[in-house]
C-alpha positions in Angstrom: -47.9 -15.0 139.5 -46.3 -12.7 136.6 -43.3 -11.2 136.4 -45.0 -7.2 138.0 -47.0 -9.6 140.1 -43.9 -10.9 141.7 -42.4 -8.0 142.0 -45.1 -5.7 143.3 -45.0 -8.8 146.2 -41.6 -8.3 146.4 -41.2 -4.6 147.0 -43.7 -4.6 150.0 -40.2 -5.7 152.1 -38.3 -2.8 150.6 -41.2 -0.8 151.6 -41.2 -2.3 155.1 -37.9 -2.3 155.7 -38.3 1.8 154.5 -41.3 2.2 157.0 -38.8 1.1 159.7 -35.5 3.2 158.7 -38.2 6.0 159.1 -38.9 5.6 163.0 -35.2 6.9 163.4 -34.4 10.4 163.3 -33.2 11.9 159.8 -30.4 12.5 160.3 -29.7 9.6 163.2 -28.6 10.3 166.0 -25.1 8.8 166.5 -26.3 5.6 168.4 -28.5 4.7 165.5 -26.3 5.4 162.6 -25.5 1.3 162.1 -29.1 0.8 162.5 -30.7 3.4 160.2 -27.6 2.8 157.3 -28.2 -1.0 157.6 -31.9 -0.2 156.6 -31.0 2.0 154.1 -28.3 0.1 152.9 -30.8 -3.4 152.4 -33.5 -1.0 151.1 -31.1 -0.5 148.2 -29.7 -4.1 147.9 -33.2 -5.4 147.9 -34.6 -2.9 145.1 -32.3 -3.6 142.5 -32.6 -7.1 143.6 -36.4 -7.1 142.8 -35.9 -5.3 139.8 -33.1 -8.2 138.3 -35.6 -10.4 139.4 -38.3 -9.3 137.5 -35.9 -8.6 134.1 -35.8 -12.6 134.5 -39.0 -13.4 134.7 -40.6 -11.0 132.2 -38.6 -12.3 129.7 -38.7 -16.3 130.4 -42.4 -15.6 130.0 -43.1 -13.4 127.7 -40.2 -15.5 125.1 -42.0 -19.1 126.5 -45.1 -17.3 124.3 -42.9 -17.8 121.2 -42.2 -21.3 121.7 -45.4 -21.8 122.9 -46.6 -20.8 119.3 -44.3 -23.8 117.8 -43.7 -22.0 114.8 -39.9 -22.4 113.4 -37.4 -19.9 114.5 -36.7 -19.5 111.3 -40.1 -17.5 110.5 -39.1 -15.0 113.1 -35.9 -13.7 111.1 -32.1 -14.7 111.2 -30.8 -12.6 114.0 -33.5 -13.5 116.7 -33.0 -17.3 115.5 -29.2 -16.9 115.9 -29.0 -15.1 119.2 -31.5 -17.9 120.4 -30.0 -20.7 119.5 -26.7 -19.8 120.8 -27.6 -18.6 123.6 -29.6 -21.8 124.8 -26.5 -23.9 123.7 -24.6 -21.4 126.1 -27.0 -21.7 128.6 -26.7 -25.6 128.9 -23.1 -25.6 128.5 -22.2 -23.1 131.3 -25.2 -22.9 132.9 -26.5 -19.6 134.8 -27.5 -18.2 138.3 -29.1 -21.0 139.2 -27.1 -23.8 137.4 -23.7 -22.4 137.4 -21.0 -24.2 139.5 -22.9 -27.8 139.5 -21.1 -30.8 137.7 -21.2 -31.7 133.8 -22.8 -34.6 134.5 -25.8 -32.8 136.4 -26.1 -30.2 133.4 -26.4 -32.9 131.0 -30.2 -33.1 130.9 -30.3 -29.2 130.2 -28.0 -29.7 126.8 -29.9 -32.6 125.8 -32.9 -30.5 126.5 -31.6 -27.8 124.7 -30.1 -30.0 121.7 -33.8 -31.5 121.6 -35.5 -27.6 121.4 -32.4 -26.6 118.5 -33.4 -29.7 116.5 -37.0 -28.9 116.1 -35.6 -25.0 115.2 -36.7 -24.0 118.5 -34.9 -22.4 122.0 -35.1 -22.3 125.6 -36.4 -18.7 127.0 -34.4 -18.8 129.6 -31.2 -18.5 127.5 -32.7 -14.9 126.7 -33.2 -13.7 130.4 -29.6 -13.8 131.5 -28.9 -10.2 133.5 -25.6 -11.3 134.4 -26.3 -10.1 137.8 -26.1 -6.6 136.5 -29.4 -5.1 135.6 -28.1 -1.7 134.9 -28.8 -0.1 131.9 -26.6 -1.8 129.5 -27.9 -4.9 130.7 -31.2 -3.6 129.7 -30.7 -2.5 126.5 -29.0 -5.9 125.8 -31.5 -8.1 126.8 -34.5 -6.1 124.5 -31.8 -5.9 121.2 -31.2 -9.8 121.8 -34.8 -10.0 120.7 -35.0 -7.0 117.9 -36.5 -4.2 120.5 -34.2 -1.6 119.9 -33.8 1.4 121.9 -35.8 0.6 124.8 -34.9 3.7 126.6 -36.2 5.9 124.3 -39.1 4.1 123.4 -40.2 3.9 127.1 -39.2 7.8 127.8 -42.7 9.1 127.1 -44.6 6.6 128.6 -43.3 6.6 131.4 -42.7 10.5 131.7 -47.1 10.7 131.5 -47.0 8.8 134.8 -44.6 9.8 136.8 -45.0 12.4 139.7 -42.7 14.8 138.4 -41.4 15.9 134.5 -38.4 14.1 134.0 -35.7 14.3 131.1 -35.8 12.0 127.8 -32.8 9.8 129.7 -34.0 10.1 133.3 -35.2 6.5 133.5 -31.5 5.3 132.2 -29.7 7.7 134.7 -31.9 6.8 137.4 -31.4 3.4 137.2 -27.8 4.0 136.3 -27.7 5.6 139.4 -29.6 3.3 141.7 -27.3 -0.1 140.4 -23.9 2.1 141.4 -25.3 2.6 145.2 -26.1 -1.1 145.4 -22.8 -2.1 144.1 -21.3 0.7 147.1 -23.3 -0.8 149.4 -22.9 -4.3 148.4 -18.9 -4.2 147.7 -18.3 -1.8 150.7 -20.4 -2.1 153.5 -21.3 1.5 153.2 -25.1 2.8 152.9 -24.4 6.4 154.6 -24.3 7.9 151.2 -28.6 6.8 150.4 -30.7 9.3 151.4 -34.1 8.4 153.3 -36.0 9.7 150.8 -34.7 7.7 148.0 -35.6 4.4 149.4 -39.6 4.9 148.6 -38.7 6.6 145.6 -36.7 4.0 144.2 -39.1 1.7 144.9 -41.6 3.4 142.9 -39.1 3.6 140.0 -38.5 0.6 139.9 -41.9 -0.6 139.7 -43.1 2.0 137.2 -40.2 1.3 135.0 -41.4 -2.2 135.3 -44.8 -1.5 133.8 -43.6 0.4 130.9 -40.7 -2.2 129.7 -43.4 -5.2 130.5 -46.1 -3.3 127.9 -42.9 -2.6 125.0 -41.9 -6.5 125.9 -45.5 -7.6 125.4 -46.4 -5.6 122.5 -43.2 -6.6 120.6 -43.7 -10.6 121.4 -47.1 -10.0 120.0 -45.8 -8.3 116.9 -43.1 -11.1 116.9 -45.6 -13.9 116.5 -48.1 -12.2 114.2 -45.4 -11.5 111.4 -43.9 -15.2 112.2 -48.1 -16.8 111.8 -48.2 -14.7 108.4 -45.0 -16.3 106.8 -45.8 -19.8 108.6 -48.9 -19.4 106.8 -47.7 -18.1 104.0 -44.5 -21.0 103.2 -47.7 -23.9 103.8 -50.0 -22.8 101.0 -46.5 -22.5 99.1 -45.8 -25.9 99.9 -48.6 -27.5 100.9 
């Protein structure tokens, strides 16, 4: 599956565990209040979870389409060549989520690996889908300047203002999610979930997924802009120098 594949699979537990926080009375009775917040509370946890997730994903893939291409990085211009190739010599010198704390000598396949990829003027995607287990809004923005998509919030603003439910501001999708990483981080550093409201947990959801579609379809169109700028001057440098 795809990155929105994933995470539309995904969300049906948030919505799950949502369907369940509803049987209880709003607001709980006292008995129920561990119950209900513990819902709430995972509802959160799990959202912005599924949303880190899918950053991850939609980036390994749609960047694997670049090297896929086997075109130089040097075709696709000095600052998404640099910011590659030092972040894939990062990534197999300190590793990441799923590497990080594991001995040199088990990393040492991933820098030869990633030697092999700088070499032949190449990278590894996955140096470029680091959240940094922080997917708020900053970490969004980063990720899409890494690769020369600048203001992503405002590029996604009216997009995704024509399908959402209700209007919304020019920075509501950077406040909501804004928003929505804080009351995981209360809930997750604090044990705390009485401050989420029932009705944001099927809301969130929903953002989460919509704002999904809109940064997959700037992600996509930019890759494919990406490769058919770096084709031209491929093209181009071989009938220089044939």
């Amino acid at each position: 599956m795809g990155a929105l594949e994933d995470l539309r699979s995904s969300l049906t537990a948030v919505r799950a565990l949502a369907e369940m926080e509803g049987r209880y009375n709003d607001p709980p009775e006292v008995d129920d209040r561990p119950a209900c917040f513990g819902l709430r509370g995972a509802c959160t946890v799990l959202t912005v979870a599924c949303f880190e997730s899918f950053l991850r994903t939609l980036f390994e893939e749609q960047l694997d389409r670049l090297r896929h291409e086997r075109i130089p990085l040097l075709r696709y211009g000095d600052k998404l060549r640099t910011v590659a190739i030092y972040a894939s010599l990062e990534l197999a010198m300190k590793g990441d989520h799923r590497t990080r704390g594991s001995e040199k000598v088990d990393r040492i396949p991933d820098v030869l690996a990633a030697a092999k990829a700088i070499v032949a003027d190449s990278f590894l995607p996955r140096a470029l889908s680091s959240t940094g287990n922080n997917p708020d809004p900053d970490c969004v923005k980063r990720m899409f300047n890494s690769v020369g998509c600048n203001d992503i919030f405002g590029r996604i603003s009216h997009p995704f203002s024509k399908v959402w439910p209700q209007p919304v501001s020019l920075d509501y999708c950077k406040e909501k999610l804004e928003s929505l990483v804080l009351s995981r981080h209360q809930v997750a550093h604090t044990a705390d979930a009485a401050h989420v409201l029932r009705s944001e947990l099927t809301e969130n959801a929903l953002f989460v997924e919509t704002l999904a579609v809109v940064l997959s379809v700037q992600l996509e169109s930019h890759v494919d802009a990406l490769i058919t700028t770096a084709r031209a001057a491929h093209s181009l440098e071989d009938q220089l120098h044939p």
